[in-house]
C-alpha positions in Angstrom: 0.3 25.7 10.2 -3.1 24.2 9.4 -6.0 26.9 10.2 -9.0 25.7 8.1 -12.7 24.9 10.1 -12.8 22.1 7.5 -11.4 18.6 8.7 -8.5 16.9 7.5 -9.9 15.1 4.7 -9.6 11.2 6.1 -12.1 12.6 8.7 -14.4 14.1 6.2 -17.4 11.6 6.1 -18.2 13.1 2.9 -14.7 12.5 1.0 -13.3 9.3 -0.3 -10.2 9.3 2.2 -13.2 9.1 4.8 -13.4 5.2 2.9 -10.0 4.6 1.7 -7.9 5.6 4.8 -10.4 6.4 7.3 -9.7 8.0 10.4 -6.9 6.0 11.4 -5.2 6.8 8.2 -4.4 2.9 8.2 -8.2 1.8 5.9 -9.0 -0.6 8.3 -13.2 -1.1 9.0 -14.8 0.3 12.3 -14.4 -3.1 13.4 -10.6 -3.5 13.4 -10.6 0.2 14.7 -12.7 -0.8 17.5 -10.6 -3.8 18.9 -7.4 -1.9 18.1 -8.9 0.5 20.8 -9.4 -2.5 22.9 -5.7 -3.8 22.4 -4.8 -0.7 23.4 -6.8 -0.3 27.0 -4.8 -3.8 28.1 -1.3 -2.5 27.3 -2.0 0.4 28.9 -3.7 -1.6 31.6 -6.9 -0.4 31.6 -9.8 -2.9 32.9 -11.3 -4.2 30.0 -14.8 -3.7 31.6 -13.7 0.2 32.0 -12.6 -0.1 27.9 -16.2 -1.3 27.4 -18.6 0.3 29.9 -17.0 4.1 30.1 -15.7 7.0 28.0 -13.9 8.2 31.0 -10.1 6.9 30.3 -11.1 9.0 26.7 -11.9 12.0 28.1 -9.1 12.0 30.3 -6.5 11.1 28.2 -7.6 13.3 25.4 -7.8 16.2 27.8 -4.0 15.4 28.8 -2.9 14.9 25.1 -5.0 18.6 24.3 -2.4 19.9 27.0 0.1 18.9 25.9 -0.5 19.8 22.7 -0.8 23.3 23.3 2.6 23.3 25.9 4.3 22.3 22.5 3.2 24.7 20.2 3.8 27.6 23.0 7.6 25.7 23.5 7.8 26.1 19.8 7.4 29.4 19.4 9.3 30.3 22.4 11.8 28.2 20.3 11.4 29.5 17.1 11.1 33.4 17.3 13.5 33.9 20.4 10.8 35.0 23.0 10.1 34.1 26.4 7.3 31.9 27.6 5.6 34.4 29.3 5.1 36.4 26.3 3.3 33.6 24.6 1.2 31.9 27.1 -1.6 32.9 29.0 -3.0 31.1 31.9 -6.4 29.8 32.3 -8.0 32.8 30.7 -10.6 30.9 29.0 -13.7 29.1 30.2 -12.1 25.9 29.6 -9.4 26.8 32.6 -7.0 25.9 29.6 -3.9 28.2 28.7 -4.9 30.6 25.7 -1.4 30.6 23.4 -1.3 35.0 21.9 1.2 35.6 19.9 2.1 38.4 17.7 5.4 39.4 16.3 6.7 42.1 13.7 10.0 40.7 11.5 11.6 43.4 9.7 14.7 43.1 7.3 17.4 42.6 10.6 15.0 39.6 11.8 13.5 39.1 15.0 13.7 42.1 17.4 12.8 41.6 20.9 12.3 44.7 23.3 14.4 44.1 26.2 17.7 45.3 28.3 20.6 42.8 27.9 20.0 41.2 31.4 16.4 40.4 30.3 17.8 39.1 27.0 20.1 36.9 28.8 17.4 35.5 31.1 14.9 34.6 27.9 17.7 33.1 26.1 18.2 30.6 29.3 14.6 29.8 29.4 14.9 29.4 25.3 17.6 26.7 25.7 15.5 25.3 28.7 12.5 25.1 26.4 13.9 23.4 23.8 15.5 20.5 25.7 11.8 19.7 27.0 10.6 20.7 23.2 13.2 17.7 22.0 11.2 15.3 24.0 8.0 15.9 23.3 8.4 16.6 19.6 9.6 13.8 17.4 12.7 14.8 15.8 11.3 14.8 12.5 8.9 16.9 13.9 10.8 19.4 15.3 13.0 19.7 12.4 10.5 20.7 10.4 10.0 23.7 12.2 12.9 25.0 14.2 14.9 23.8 11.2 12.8 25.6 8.6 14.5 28.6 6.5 13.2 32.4 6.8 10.5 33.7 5.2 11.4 35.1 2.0 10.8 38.8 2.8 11.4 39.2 6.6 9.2 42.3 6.2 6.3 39.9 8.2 4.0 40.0 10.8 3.2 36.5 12.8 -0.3 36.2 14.8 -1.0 33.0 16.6 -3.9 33.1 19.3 -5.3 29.7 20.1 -7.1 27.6 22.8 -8.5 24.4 23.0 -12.2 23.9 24.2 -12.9 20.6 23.3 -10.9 17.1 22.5 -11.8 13.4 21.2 -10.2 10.2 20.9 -9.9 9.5 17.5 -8.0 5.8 17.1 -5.2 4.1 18.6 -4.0 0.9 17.6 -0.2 -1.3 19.1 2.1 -2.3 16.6 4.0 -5.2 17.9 7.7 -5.7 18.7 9.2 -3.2 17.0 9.9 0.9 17.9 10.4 4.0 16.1 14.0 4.3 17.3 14.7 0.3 16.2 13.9 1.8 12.7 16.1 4.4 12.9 19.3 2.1 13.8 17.9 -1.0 11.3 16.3 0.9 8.5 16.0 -2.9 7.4 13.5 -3.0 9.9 10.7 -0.4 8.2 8.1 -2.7 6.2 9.1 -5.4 8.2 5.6 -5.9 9.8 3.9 -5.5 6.7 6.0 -8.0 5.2 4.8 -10.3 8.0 1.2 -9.7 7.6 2.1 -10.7 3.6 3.6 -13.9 4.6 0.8 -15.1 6.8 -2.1 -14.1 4.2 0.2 -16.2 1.7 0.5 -19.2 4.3 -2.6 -19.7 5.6 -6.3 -21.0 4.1 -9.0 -18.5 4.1 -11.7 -21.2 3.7 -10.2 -22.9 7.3 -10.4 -20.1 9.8 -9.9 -22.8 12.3 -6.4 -23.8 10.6 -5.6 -20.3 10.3 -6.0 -19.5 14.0 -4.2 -22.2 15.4 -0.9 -21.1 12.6 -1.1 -18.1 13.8 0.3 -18.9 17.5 3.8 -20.6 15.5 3.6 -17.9 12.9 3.7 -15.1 15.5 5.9 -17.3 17.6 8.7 -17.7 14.9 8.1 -13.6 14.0 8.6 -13.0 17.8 12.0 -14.6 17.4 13.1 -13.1 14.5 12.4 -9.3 16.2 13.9 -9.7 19.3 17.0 -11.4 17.3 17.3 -8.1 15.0 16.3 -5.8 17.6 18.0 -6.9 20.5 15.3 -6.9 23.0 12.1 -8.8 24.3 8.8 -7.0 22.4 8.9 -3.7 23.2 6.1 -2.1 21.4 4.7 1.3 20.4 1.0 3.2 21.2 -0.2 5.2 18.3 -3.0 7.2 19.5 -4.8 10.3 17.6 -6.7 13.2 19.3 -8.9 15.6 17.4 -8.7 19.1 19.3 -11.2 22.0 18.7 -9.4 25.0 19.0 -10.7 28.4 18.7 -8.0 30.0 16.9 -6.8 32.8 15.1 -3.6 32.8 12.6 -2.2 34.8 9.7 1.3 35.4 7.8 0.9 39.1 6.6 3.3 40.7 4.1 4.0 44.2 5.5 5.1 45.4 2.2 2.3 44.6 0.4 -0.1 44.3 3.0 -1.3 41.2 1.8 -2.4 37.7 4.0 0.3 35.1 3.1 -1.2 32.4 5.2 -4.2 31.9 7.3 -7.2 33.9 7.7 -7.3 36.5 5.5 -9.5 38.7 7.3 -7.1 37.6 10.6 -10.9 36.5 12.5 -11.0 34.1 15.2 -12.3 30.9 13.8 -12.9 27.2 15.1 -10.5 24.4 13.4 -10.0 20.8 14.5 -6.1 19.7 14.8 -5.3 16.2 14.4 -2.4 15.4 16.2 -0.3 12.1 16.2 1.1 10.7 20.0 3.2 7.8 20.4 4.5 5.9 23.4 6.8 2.6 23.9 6.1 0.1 25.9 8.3 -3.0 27.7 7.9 -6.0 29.2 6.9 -5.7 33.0 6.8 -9.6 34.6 4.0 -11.4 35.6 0.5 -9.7 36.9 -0.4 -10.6 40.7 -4.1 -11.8 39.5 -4.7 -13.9 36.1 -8.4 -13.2 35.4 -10.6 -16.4 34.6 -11.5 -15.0 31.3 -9.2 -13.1 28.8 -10.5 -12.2 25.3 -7.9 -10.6 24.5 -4.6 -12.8 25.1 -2.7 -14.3 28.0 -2.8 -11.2 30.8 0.6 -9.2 31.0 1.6 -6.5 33.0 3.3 -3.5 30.1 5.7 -0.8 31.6 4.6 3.0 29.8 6.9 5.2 28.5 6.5 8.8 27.9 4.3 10.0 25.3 5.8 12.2 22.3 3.5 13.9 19.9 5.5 13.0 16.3 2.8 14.7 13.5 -0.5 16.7 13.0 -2.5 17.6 10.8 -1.0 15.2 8.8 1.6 17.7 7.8 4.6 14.3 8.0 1.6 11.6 6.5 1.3 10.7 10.1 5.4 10.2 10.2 4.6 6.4 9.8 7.9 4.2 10.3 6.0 1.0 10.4 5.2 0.6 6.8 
């Protein structure tokens, strides 16, 4: 678990992965950031004057993503150290009217004990099971592997203290990588590196002294790639939303030893702190027909209408490298 009040480093404008990577972790300029944004507002079908004029569809989407957020850490403990829900979440007792996640939790050498009469502990372990099924789908699997699958601690003489809340969210960056998926990986690792191989073959093809000629390649070139996907994937350009949310949490976290007495992670003095978490959402998207209305002007490619899948939060803080498939 990442508790530090210091951003991640790529969001440091003072480091050189501030340069190199930048804050999409991808090292594109502002500019492509700024029209991957855009791209993103028409598959999700948001007006492109809205994308433009307002922060609003930021706000609220980074205030849904900052919930959810926090209902998948408090699953994951639930998960993880055998407790109920209840006993890690409380309800709107902050100023923020978000949930505050408090958890604290002694592990001697028999491992987790939890305080309860055998019909309690039959009733948590439901709602466990429960909350891991809806854990699976929110968490990438990598994800979640990573910690439900994680070993002990090496002395099991520990004490756990997790209190967090989010007060504050912003969008980050968000980009569309075309006509491929996470899960199209997975069956075809073939498929991973296949985009950037594209974007290889086109800077190879083309004339950078005739933007013109490159432009009008492009349409074929994309054309023939379009093909080639929906051959080795088996269906018509599905794509995938990769949107990052920076969430100010106030937050208080340590690991002690109590053996030794000593902090193994976190705070050492176990104060309550404020640290930014970066976290990593994805969603698919498939083709939905024709729109009703084709707008007179449309900067950013024929109109379509996109179907949304649900989003699933597959890294943060960087602790998978942003679980990137694509490359």
């Amino acid at each position: 678990w990442r508790h530090s009040p210091e951003p991640l480093d790529r969001l440091n404008r003072n480091h050189p992965d501030f340069q190199t990577k930048g804050p999409s972790g991808e090292g594109w300029g502002a500019g492509v950031d700024y029209f991957q944004i855009l791209y993103v507002c028409k598959e999700m079908g948001i007006p492109l004057w809205k994308a433009l004029l307002t922060t609003s569809w930021q706000d609220e989407l980074s205030e849904q993503f900052a919930w959810s957020f926090n209902a998948s850490v408090a699953a994951l403990i639930s998960g993880r150290f055998r407790v109920s829900m209840d006993a890690v979440v409380k309800e709107g007792e902050n100023d923020s009217g978000s949930s505050t996640i408090d958890f604290e939790m002694n592990m001697d050498d028999s491992g987790v004990s939890i305080s309860s009469t055998e019909g309690e502990e039959l009733e948590v372990d439901v709602s466990i099971n429960e909350n891991n099924e809806l854990l699976r789908g929110m968490l990438d699997e990598k994800l979640y592997d990573l910690y439900m699958g994680a070993s002990e601690f090496g002395s099991k003489q520990m004490q756990v203290k997790l209190s967090t809340r989010p007060v504050g969210w912003r969008l980050v960056s968000g980009c569309v990588i075309p006509f491929v998926t996470r899960e199209d990986v997975k069956r075809k690792p073939k498929l991973r590196g296949a985009l950037r191989d594209l974007q290889d073959q086109f800077r190879s093809s083309t004339n950078p002294d005739s933007p013109f000629q490159s432009a009008s390649d492009l349409g074929g070139f994309m054309n023939d790639a379009r093909q080639w996907f929906q051959a080795e994937t088996g269906h018509n350009e599905w794509r995938t939303i990769v949107m990052q949310i920076a969430i100010n949490c106030v937050e208080t976290f340590y690991v002690r030893d109590l053996k030794t007495n000593t902090i193994i992670q976190g705070n050492e003095h176990g104060v309550e702190q404020e640290v930014t978490h970066l976290v990593r959402f994805e969603m698919v998207t498939t083709e939905g027909g024709k729109p009703d209305k084709i707008p007179f002007f449309s900067p950013l490619g024929p109109p379509e209408t996109r179907i949304l899948g649900s989003w699933q939060i597959t890294d943060w803080d960087d602790l998978l490298d942003g679980n990137v498939w694509y490359k």
